[in-house]
PDBQT receptor file of N, H, CA, C and O in Angstrom, charges set to zero:
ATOM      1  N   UNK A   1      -2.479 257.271  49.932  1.00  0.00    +0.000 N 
ATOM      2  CA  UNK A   1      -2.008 255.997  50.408  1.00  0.00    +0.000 C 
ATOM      3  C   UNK A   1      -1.126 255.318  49.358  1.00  0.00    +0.000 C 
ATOM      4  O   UNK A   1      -0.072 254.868  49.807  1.00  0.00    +0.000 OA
ATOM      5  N   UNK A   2      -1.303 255.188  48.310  1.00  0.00    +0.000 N 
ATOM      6  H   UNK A   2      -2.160 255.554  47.946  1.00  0.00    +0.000 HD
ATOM      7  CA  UNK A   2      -0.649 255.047  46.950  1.00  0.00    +0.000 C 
ATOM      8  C   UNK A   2       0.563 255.639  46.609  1.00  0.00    +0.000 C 
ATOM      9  O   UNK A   2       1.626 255.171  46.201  1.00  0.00    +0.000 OA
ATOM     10  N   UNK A   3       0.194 256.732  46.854  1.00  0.00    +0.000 N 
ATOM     11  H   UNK A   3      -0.669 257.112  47.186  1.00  0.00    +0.000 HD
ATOM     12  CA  UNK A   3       1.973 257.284  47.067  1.00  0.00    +0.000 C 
ATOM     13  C   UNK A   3       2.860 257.043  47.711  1.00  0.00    +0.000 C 
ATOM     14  O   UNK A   3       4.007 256.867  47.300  1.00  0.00    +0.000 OA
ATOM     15  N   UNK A   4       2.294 256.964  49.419  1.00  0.00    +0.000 N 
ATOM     16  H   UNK A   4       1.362 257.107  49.753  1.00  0.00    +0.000 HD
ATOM     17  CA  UNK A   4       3.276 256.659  50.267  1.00  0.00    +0.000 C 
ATOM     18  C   UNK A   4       4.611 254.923  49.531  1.00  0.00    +0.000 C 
ATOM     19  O   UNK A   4       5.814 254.669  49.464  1.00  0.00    +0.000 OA
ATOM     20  N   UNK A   5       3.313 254.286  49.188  1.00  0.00    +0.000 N 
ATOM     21  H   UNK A   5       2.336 254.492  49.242  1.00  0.00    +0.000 HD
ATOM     22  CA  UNK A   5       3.326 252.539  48.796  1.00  0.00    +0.000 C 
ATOM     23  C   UNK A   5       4.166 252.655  47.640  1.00  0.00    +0.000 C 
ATOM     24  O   UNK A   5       5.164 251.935  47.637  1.00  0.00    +0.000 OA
ATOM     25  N   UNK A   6       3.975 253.402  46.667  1.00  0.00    +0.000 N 
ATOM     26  H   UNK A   6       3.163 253.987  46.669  1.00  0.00    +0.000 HD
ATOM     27  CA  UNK A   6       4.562 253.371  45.278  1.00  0.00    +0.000 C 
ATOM     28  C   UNK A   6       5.815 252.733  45.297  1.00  0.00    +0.000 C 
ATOM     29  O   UNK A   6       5.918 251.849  44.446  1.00  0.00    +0.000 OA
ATOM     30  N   UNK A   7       6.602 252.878  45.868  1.00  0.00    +0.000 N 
ATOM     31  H   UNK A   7       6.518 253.595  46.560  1.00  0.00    +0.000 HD
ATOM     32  CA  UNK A   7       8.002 252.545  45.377  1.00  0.00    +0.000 C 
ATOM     33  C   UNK A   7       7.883 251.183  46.059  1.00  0.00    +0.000 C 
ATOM     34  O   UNK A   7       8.492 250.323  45.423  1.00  0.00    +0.000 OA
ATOM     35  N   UNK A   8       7.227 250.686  47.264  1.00  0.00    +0.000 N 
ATOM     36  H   UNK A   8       6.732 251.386  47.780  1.00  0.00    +0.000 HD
ATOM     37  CA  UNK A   8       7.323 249.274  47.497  1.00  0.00    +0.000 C 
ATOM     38  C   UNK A   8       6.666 248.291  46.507  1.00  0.00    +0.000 C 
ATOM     39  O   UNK A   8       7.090 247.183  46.177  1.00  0.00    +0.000 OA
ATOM     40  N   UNK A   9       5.450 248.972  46.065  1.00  0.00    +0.000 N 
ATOM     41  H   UNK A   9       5.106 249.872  46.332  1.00  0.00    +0.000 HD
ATOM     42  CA  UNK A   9       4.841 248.604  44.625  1.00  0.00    +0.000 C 
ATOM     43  C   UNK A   9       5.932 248.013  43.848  1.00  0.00    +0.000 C 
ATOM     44  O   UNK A   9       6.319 246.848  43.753  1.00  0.00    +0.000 OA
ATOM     45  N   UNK A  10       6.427 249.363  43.190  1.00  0.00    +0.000 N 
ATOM     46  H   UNK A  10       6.113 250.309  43.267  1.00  0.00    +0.000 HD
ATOM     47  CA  UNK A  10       6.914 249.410  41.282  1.00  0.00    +0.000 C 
ATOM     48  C   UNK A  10       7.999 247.840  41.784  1.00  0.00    +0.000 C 
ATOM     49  O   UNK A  10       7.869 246.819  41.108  1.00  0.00    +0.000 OA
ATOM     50  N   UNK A  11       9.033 247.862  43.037  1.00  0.00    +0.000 N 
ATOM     51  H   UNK A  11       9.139 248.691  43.586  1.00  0.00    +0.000 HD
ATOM     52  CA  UNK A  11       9.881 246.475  43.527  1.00  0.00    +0.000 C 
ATOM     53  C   UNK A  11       8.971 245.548  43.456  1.00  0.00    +0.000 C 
ATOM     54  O   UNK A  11       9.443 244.602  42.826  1.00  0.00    +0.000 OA
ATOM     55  N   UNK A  12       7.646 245.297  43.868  1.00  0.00    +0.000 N 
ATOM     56  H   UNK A  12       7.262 246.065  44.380  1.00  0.00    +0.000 HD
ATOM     57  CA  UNK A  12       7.126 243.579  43.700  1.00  0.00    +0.000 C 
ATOM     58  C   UNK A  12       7.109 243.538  42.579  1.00  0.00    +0.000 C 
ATOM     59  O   UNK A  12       7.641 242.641  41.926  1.00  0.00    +0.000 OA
ATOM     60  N   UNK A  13       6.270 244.848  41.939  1.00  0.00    +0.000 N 
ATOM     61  H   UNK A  13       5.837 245.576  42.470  1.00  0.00    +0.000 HD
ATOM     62  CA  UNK A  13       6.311 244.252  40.028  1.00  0.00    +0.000 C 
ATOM     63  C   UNK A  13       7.491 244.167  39.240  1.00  0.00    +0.000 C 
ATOM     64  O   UNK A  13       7.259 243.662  38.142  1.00  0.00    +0.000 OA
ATOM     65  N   UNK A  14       8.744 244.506  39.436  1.00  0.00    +0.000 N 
ATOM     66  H   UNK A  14       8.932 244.916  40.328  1.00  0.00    +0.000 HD
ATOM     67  CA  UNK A  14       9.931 244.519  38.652  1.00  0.00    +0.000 C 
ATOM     68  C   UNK A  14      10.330 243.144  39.221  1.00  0.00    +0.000 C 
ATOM     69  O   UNK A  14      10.353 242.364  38.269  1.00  0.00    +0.000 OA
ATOM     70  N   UNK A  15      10.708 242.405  40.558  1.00  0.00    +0.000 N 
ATOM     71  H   UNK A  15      10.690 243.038  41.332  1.00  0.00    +0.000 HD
ATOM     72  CA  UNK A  15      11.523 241.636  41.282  1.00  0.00    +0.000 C 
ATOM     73  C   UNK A  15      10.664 240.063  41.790  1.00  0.00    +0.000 C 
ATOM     74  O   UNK A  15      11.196 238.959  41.912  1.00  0.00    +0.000 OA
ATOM     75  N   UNK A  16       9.277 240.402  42.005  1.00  0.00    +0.000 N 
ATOM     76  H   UNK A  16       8.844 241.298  41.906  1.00  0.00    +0.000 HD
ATOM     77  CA  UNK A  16       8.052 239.590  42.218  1.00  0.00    +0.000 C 
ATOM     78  C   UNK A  16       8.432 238.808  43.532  1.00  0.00    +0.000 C 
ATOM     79  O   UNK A  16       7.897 237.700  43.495  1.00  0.00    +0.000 OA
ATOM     80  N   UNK A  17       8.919 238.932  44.290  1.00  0.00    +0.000 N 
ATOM     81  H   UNK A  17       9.354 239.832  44.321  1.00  0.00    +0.000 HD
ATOM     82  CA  UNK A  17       9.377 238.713  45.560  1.00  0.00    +0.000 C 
ATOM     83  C   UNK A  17       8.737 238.971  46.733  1.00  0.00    +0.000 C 
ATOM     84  O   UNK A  17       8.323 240.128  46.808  1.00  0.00    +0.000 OA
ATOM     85  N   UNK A  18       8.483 238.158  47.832  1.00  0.00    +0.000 N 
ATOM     86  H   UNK A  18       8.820 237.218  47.771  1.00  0.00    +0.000 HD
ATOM     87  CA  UNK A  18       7.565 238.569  48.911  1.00  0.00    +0.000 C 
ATOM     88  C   UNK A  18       8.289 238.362  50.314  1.00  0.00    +0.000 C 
ATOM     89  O   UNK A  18       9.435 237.926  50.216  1.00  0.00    +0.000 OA
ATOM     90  N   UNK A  19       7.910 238.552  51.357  1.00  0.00    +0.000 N 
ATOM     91  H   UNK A  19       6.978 238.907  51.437  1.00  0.00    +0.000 HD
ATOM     92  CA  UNK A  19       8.140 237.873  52.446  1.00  0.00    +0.000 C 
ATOM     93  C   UNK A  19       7.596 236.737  52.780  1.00  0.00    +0.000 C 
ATOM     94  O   UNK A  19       8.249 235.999  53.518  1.00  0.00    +0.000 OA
ATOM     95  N   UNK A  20       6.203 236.297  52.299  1.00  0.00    +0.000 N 
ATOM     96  H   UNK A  20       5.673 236.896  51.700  1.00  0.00    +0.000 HD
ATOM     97  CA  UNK A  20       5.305 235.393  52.878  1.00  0.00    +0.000 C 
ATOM     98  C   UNK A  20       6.219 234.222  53.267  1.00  0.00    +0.000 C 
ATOM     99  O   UNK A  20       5.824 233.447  54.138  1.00  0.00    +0.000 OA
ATOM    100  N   UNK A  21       7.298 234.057  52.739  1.00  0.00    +0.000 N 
ATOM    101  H   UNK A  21       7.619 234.686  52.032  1.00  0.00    +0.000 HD
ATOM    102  CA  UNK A  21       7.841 232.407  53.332  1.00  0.00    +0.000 C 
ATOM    103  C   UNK A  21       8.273 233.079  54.676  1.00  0.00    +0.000 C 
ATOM    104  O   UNK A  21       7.957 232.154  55.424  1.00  0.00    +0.000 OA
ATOM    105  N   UNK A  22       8.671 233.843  55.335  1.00  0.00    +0.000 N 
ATOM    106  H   UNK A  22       8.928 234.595  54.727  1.00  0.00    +0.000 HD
ATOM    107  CA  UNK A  22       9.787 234.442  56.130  1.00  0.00    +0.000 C 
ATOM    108  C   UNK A  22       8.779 234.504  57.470  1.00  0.00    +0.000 C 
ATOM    109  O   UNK A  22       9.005 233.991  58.566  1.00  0.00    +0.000 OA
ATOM    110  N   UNK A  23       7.512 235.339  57.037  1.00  0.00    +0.000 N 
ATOM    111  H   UNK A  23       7.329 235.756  56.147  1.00  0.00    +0.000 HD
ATOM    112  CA  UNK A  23       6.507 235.596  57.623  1.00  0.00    +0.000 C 
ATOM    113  C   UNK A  23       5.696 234.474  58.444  1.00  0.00    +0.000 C 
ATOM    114  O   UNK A  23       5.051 234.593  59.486  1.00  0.00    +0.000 OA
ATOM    115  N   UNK A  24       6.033 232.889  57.313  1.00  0.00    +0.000 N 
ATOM    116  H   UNK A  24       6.556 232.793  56.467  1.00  0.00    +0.000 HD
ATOM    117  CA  UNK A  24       5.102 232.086  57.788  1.00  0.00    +0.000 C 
ATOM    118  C   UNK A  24       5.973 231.141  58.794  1.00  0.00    +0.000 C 
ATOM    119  O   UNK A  24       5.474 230.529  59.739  1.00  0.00    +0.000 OA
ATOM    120  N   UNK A  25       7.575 231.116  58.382  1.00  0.00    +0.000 N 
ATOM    121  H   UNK A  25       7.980 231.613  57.615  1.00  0.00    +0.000 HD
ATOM    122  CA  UNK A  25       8.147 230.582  59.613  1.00  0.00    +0.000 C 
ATOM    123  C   UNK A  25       7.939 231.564  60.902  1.00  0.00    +0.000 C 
ATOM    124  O   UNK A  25       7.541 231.035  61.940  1.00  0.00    +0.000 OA
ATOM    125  N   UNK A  26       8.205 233.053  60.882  1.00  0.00    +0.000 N 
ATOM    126  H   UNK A  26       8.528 233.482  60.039  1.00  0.00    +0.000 HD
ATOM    127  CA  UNK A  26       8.023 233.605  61.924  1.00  0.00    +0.000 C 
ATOM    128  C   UNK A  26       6.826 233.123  62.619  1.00  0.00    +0.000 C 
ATOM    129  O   UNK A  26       7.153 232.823  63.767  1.00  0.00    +0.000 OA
ATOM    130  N   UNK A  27       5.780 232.955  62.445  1.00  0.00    +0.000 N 
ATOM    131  H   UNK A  27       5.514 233.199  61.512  1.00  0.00    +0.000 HD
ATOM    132  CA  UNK A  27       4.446 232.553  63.012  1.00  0.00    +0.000 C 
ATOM    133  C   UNK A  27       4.505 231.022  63.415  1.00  0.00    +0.000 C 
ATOM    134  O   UNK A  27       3.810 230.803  64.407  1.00  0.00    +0.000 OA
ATOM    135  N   UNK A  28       5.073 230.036  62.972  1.00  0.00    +0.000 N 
ATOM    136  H   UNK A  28       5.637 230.213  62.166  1.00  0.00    +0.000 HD
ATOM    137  CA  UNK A  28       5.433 229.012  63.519  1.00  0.00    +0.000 C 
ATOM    138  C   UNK A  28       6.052 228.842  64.376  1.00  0.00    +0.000 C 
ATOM    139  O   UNK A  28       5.772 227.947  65.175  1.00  0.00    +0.000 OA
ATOM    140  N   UNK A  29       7.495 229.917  64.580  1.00  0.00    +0.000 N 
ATOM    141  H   UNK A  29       7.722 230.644  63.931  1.00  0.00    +0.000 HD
ATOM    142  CA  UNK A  29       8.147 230.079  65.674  1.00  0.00    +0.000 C 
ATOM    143  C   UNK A  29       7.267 230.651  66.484  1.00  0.00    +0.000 C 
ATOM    144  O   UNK A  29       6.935 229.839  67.348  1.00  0.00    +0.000 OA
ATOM    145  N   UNK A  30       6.835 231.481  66.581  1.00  0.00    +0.000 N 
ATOM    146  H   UNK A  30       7.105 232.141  65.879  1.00  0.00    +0.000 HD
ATOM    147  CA  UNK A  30       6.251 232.507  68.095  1.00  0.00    +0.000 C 
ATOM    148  C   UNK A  30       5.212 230.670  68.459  1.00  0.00    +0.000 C 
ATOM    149  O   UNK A  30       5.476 229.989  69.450  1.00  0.00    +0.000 OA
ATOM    150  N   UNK A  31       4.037 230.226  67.332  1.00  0.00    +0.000 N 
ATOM    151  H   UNK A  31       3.822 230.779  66.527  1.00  0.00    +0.000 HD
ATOM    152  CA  UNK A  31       3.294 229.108  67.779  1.00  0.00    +0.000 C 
ATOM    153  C   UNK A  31       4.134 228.513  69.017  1.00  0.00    +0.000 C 
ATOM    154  O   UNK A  31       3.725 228.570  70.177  1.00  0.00    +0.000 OA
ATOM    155  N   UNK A  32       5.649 227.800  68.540  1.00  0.00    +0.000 N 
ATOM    156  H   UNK A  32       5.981 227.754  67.598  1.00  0.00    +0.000 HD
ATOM    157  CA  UNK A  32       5.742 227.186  69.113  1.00  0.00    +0.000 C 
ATOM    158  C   UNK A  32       6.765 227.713  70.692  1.00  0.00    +0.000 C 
ATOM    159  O   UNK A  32       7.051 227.055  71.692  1.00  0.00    +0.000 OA
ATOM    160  N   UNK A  33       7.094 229.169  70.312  1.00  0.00    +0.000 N 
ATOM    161  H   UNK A  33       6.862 229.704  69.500  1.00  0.00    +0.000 HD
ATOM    162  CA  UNK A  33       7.535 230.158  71.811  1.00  0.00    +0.000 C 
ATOM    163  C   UNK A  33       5.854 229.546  72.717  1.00  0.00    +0.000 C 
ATOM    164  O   UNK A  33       5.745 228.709  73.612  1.00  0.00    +0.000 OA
ATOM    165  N   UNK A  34       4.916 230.260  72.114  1.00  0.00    +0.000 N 
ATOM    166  H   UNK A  34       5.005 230.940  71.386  1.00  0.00    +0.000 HD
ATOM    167  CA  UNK A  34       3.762 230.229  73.098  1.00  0.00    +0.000 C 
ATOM    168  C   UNK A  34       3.382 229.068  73.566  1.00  0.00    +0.000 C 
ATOM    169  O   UNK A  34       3.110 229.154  74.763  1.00  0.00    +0.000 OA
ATOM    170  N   UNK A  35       3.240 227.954  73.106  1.00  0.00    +0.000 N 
ATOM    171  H   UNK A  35       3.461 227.884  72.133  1.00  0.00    +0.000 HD
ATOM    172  CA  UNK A  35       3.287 226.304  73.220  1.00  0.00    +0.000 C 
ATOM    173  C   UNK A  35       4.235 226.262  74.415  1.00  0.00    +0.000 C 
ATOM    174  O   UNK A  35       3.749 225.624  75.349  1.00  0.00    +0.000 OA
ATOM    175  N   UNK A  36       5.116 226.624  74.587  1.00  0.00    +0.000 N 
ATOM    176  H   UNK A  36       5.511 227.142  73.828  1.00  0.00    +0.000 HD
ATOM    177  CA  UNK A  36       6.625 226.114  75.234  1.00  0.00    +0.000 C 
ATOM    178  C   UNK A  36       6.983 226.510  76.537  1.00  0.00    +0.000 C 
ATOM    179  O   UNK A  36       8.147 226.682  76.898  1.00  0.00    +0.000 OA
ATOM    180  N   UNK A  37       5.570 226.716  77.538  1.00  0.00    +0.000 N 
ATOM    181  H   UNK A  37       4.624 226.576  77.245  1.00  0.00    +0.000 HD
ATOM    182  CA  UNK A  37       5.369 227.042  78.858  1.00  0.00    +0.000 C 
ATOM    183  C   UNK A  37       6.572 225.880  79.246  1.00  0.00    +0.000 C 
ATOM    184  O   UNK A  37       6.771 224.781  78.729  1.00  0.00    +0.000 OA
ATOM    185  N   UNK A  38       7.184 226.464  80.199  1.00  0.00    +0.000 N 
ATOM    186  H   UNK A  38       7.022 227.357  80.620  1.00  0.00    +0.000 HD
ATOM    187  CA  UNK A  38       7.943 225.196  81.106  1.00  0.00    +0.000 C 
ATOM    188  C   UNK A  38       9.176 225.259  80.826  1.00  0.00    +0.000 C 
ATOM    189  O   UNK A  38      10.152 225.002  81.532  1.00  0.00    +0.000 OA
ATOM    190  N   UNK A  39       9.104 225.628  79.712  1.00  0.00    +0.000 N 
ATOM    191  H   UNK A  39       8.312 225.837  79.138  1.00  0.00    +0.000 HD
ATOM    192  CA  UNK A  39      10.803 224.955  79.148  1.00  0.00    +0.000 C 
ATOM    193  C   UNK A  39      11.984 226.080  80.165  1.00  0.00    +0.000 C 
ATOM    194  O   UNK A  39      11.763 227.287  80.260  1.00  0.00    +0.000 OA
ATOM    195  N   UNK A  40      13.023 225.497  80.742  1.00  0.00    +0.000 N 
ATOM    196  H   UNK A  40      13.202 224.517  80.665  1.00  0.00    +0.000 HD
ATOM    197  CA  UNK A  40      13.568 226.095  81.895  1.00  0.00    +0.000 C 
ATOM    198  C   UNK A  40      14.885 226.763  80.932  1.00  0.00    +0.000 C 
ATOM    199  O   UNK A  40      15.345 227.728  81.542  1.00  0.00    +0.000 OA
ATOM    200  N   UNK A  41      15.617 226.526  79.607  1.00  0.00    +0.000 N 
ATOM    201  H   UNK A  41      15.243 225.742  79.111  1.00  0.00    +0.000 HD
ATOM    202  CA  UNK A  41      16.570 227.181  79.063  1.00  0.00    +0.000 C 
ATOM    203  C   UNK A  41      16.108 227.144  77.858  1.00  0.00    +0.000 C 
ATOM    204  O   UNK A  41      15.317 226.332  77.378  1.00  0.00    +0.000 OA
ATOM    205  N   UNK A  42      16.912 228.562  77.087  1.00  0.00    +0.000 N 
ATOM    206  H   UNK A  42      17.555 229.221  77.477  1.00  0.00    +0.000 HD
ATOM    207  CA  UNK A  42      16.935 229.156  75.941  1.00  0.00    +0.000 C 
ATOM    208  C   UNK A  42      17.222 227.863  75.275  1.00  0.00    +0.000 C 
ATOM    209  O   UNK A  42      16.491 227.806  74.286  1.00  0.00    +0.000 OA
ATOM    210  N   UNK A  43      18.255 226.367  75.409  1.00  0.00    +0.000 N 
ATOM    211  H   UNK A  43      18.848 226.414  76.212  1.00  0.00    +0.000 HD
ATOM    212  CA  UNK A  43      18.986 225.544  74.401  1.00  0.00    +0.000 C 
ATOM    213  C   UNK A  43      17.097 224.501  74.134  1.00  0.00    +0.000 C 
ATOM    214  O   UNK A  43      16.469 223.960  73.224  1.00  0.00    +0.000 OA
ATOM    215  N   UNK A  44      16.941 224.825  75.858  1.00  0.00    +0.000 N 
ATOM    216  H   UNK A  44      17.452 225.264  76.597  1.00  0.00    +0.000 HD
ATOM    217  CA  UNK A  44      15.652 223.356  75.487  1.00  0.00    +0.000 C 
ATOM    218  C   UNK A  44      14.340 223.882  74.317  1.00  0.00    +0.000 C 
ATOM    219  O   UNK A  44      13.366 223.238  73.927  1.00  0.00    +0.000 OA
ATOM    220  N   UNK A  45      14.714 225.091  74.022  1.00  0.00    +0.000 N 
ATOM    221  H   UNK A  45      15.505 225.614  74.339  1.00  0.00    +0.000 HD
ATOM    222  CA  UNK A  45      13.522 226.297  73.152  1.00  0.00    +0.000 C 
ATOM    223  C   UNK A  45      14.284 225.927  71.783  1.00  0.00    +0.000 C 
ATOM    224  O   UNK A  45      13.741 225.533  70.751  1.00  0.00    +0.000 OA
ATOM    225  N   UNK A  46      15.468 226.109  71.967  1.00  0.00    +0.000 N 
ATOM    226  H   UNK A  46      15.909 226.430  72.805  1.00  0.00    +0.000 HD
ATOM    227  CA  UNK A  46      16.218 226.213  70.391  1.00  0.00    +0.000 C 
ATOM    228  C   UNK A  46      15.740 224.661  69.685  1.00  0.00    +0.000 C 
ATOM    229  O   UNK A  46      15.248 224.474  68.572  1.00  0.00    +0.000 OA
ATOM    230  N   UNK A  47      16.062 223.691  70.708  1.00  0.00    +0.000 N 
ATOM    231  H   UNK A  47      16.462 223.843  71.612  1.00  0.00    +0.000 HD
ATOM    232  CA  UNK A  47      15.854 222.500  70.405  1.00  0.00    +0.000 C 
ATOM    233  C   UNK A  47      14.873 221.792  69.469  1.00  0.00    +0.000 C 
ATOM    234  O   UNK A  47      14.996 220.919  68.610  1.00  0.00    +0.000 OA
ATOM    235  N   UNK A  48      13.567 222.701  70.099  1.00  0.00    +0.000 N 
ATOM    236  H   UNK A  48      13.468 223.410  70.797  1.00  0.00    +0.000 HD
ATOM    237  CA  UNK A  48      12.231 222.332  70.017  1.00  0.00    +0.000 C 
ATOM    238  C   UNK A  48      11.999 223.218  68.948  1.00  0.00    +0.000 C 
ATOM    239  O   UNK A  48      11.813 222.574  67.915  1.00  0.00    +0.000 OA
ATOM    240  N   UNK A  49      11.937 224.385  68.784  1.00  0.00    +0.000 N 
ATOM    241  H   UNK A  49      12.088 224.908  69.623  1.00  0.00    +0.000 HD
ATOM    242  CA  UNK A  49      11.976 225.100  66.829  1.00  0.00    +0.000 C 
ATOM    243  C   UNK A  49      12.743 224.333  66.051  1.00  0.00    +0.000 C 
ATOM    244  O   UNK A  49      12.047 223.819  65.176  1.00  0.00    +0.000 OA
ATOM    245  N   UNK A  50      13.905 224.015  65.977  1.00  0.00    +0.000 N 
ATOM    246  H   UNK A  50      14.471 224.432  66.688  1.00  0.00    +0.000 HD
ATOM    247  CA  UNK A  50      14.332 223.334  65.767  1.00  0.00    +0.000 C 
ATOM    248  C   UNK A  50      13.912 221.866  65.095  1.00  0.00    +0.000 C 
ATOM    249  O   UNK A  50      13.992 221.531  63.914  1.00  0.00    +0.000 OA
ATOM    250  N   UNK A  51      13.507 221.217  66.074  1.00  0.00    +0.000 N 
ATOM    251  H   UNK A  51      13.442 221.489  67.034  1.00  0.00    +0.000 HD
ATOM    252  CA  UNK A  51      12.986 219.740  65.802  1.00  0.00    +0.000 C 
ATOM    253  C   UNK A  51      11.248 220.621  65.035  1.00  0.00    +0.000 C 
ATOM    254  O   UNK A  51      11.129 220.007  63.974  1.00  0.00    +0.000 OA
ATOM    255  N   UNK A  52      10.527 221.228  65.079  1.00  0.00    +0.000 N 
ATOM    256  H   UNK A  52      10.623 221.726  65.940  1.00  0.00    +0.000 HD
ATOM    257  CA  UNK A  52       9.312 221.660  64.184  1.00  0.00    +0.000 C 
ATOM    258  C   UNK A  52       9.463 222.157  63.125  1.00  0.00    +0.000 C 
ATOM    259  O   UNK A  52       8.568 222.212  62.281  1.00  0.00    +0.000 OA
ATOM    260  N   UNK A  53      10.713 222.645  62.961  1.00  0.00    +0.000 N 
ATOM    261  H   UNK A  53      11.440 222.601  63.646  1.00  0.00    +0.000 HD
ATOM    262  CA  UNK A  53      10.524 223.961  61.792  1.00  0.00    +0.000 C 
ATOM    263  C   UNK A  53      11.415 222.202  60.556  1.00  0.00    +0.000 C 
ATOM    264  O   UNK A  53      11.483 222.314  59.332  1.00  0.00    +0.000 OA
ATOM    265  N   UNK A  54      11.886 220.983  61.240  1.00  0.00    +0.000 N 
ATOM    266  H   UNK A  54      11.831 220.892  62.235  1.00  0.00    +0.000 HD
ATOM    267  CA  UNK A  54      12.291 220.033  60.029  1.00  0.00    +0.000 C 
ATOM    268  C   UNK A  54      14.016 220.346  60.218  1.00  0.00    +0.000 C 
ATOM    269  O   UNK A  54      14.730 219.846  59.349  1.00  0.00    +0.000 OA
ATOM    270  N   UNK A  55      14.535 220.962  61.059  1.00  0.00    +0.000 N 
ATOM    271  H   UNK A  55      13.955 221.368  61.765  1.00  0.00    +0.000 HD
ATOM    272  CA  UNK A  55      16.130 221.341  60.629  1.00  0.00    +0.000 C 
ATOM    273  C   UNK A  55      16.787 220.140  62.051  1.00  0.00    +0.000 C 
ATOM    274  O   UNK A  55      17.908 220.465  62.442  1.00  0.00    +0.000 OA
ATOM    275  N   UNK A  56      16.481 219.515  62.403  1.00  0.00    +0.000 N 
ATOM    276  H   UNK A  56      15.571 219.251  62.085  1.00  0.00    +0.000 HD
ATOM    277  CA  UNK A  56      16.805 218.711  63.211  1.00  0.00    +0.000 C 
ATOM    278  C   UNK A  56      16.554 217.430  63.462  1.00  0.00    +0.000 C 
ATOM    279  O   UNK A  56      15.448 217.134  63.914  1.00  0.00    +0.000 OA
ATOM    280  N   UNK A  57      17.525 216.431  63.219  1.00  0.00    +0.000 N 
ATOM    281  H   UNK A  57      18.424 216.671  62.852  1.00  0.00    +0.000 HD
ATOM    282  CA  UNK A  57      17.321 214.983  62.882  1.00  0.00    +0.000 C 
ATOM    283  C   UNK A  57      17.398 214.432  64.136  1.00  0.00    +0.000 C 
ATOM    284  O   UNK A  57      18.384 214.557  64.861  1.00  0.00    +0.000 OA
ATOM    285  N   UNK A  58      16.112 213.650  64.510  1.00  0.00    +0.000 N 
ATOM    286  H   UNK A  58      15.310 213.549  63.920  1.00  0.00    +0.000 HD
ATOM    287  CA  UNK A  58      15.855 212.661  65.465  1.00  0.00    +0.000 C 
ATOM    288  C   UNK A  58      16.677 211.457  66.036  1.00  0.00    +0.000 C 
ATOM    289  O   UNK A  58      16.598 211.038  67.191  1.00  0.00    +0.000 OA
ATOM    290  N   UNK A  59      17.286 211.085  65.282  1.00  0.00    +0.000 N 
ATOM    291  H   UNK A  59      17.350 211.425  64.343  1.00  0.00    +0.000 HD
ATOM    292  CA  UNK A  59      18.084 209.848  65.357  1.00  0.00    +0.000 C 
ATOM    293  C   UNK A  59      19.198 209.884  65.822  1.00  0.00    +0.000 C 
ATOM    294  O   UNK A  59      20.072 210.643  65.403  1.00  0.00    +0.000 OA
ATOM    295  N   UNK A  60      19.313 209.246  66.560  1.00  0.00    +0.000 N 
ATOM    296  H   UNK A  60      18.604 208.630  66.900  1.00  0.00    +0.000 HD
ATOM    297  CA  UNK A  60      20.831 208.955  67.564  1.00  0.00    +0.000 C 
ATOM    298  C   UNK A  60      21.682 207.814  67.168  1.00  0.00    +0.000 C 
ATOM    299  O   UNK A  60      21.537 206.604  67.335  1.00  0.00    +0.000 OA
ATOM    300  N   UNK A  61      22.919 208.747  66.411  1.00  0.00    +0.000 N 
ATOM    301  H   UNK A  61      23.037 209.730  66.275  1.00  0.00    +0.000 HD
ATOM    302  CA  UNK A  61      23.943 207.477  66.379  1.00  0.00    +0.000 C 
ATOM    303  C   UNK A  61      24.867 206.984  66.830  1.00  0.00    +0.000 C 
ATOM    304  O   UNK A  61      25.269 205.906  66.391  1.00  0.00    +0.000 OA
TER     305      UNK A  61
């Protein structure tokens, strides 16, 4: 099993780099796909990741 892994290994210890940030938006997104019964278009979905994930300002000027 160690072998197969090795070379993804020896990269975390040289580079120390992970996915976990990448991983944890992905899981927020699908949360809020599965949450999002109803929504009738792809824009009213974009909207709503969007407005959760913080990249979308509320305010109307």
């Amino acid at each position: 099993m160690l072998e197969n892994r090795l070379q993804r290994l020896l990269n975390y210890l040289q580079q120390r780099i992970t996915n976990a940030a990448s991983e944890g938006v992905n899981s927020r997104v699908a949360r809020i796909i599965a949450n999002a019964r109803g929504l009738r278009t792809f824009i009213a979905l974009r909207i709503r990741v969007l407005f959760f994930l913080g990249k979308l300002d509320p305010s109307i000027d």
